[in-house]
N, C-alpha and C positions, 0 to 999 in steps of 0.2 A: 504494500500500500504506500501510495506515495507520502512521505512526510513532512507535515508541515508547518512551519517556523514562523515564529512574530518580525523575522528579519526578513521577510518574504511576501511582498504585496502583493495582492491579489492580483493585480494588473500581469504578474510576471507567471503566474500560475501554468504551469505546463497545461498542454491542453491535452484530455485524457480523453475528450471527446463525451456532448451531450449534456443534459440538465443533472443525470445523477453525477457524473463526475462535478460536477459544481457543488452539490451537493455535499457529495464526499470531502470535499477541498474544506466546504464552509463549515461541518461539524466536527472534523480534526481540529479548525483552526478553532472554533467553540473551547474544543476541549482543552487547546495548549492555554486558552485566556483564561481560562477556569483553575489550571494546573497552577500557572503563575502567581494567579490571587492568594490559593492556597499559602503557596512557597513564602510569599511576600509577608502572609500575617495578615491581609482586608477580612479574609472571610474563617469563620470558625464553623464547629460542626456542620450544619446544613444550611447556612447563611450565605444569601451574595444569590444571585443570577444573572442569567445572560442571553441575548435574545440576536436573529438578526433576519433581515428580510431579503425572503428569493425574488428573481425575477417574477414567478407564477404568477405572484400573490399568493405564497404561504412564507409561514415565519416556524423558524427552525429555533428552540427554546429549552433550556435544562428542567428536568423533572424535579418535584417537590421529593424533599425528603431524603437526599444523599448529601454527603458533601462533596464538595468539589472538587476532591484532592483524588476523588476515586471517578469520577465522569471517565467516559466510554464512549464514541461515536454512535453506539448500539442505543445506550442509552437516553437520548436526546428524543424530542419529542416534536414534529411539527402540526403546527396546528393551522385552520384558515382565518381570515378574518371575523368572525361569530366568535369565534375559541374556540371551536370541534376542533378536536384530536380526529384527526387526518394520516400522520405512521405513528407509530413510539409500539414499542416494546408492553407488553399486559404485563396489567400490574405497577404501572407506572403513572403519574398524572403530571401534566406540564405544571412549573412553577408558582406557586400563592402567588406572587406578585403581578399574573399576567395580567390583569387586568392595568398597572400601570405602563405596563410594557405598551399594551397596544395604543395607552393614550398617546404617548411620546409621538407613534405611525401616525396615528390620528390626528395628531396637531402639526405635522410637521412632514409634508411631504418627502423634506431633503434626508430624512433619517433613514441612515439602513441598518443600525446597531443602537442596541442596548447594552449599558451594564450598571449593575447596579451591586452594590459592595459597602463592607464597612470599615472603611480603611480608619486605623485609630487616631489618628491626631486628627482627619479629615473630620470625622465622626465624634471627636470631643468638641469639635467647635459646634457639629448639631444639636449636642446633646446641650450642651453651653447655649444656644441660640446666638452663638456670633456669627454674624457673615463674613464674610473673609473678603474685603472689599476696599481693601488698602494695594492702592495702585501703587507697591514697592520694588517687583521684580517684571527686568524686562521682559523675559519671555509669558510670566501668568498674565502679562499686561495685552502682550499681544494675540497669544494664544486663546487667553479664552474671558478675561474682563475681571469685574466684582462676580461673587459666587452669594448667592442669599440663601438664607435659609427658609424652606417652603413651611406651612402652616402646617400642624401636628396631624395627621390622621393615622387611624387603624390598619395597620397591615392586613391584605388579604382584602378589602374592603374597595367600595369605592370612594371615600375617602381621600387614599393617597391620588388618587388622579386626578381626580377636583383641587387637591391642594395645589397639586405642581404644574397643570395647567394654564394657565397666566403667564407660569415664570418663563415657558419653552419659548415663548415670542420671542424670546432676548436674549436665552441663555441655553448653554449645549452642555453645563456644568451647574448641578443643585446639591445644597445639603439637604438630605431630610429631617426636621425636626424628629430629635429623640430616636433615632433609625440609624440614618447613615450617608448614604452619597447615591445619585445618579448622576451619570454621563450618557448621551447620544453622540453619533456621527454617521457620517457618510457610509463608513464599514466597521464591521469591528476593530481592527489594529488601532483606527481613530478613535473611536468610543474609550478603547484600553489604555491610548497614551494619553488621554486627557484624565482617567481617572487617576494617573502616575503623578500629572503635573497637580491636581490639584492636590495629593496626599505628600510630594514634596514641599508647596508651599506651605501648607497647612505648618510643615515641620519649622518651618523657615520662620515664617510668621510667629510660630511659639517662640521658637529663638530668640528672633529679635524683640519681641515683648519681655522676655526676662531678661535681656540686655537694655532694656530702657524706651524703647517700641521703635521702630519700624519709620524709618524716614518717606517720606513719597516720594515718587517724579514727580517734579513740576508739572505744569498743566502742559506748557506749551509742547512739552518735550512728550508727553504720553501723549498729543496731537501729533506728533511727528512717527510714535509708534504705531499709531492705530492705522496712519494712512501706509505705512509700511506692509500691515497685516492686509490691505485692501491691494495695493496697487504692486507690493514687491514679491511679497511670500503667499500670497491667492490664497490665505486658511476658510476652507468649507466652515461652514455651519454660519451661526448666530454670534452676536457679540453685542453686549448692553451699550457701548459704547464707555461715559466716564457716570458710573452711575454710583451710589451710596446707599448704604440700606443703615447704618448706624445714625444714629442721631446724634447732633454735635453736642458734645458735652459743656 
C-alpha cells in the first residue's frame, strides 16, 4: 500500500488510478494526522477528531470511541451529507462531534478538512476564556489572525455549531470554550499545520506573559503583513483581519 506522509501534498500524490485510490490516499493521510496528534500530546484516550471532504460529496470521518493513536484506514467511517453512514466497518459509529464537523462544510464552501483536538496550552487558554488575539508573532499574524474563543456549548449536541458558526466568516482557527481547539482548511495537511501554529503560539504567548507580556507589531507594520499574506504568500482560507476580542483594561 502506498505510504503516506505529512511531507507529501496531495497535489504530488502518485496516481494509483480512480476515486478509490483517492480515497485510499485520503484515509492513510487521516490516519498519519491522527497518529501525530497522538504523539504530540492534543489528544488523550478517545479525544480529538478528524474529518475531510471527497470530490463525490461524501466526507470521510474517524469513528467515536477509539483513540487515535490506534486508527486504521479500515476503521474510518464515510458518511453523506444527512450523516448516513454510507462505508465504515459494523460496529463502529462516525465521530460525536459530526454534527460540528458538517457545520464548518456548511458555512464554508472553501473547507475541505477538519480537525478538531485539545492541544494543552491551546486549550488552557479555552478553558481560561482568553483569546489569543495579540498580534505579537509574525507568522500567527499572517497565517491565521486573532483566534477567539466560541461561546460554551454541549459536546455531541447542536450547541457546539450554533456557537462556532458566526466565528467561521473570519476565522479558519477557534478555541472552544471549556473543550478545546478547531481548525479548517482547504485539505487536511492545512487544517493540521494551523492546528501546530496555533498550539505553538499559545506556548509562546504563555511565555511571554510570564516574562512580563507580549509586545505587539505596530499597526502599520501588521498592514504590511496582512497585504503580504494577500498579495505574496496567497494563504487559502479566512482571516479576521486586525480584530480584538479582549476588552481594554
Amino acid at each position: 500500500m502506498y505510504k503516506v506522509s505529512l511531507n507529501v501534498p496531495y497535489a504530488h500524490m502518485p496516481d494509483q488510478g480512480g476515486i478509490d485510490m483517492d480515497a485510499n490516499f485520503v484515509k492513510e493521510q487521516i490516519c498519519d494526522v491522527c497518529h501525530k496528534m497522538w504523539q504530540l500530546g492534543w489528544v488523550a484516550a478517545n479525544d480529538g477528531n478528524v474529518s475531510v471532504k471527497m470530490d463525490d460529496g461524501t466526507w470521510w470521518i474517524t469513528p467515536s470511541g477509539i483513540s487515535k493513536s490506534f486508527i486504521t484506514p479500515d476503521k474510518l467511517i464515510r458518511v453523506d451529507k444527512d450523516m448516513n453512514v454510507v462505508e465504515g466497518p459494523e460496529g463502529y459509529k462516525p465521530s460525536s462531534e459530526m454534527k460540528m464537523h458538517m457545520r464548518c462544510y456548511e458555512e464554508r464552501d472553501d473547507v475541505g478538512a477538519v480537525v478538531h483536538a485539545h492541544p494543552p496550552t491551546a486549550t488552557g487558554f479555552a478553558v481560561a476564556n482568553k483569546p489569543l488575539d495579540q498580534y505579537s508573532m509574525i507568522e500567527t499574524v499572517i497565517m491565521i489572525g486573532s483566534i477567539p474563543v466560541t461561546p460554551y456549548g454541549t459536546p455531541s449536541t447542536y450547541e457546539v455549531p450554533e456557537a462556532i458558526a458566526p466565528y467561521l466568516k473570519e476565522h479558519d482557527v477557534l478555541l472552544l470554550q471549556n473543550h478545546g481547539a478547531l481548525t479548517v482548511g482547504c485539505d487536511l495537511i492545512t487544517a493540521y499545520y494551523r492546528m501546530e501554529t496555533l498550539e505553538l503560539f499559545a506556548k509562546i504567548s504563555l511565555t511571554a506573559h510570564l516574562l512580563g507580556g507580549a509586545q505587539e507589531i505596530p499597526k502599520p507594520q501588521i498592514d504590511k503583513l496582512l497585504d503580504l499574506r494577500e498579495n505574496y504568500y496567497h494563504v487559502t482560507g479566512k482571516h479576521p483581519g486586525y480584530k480584538k476580542y479582549l476588552e481594554e483594561e
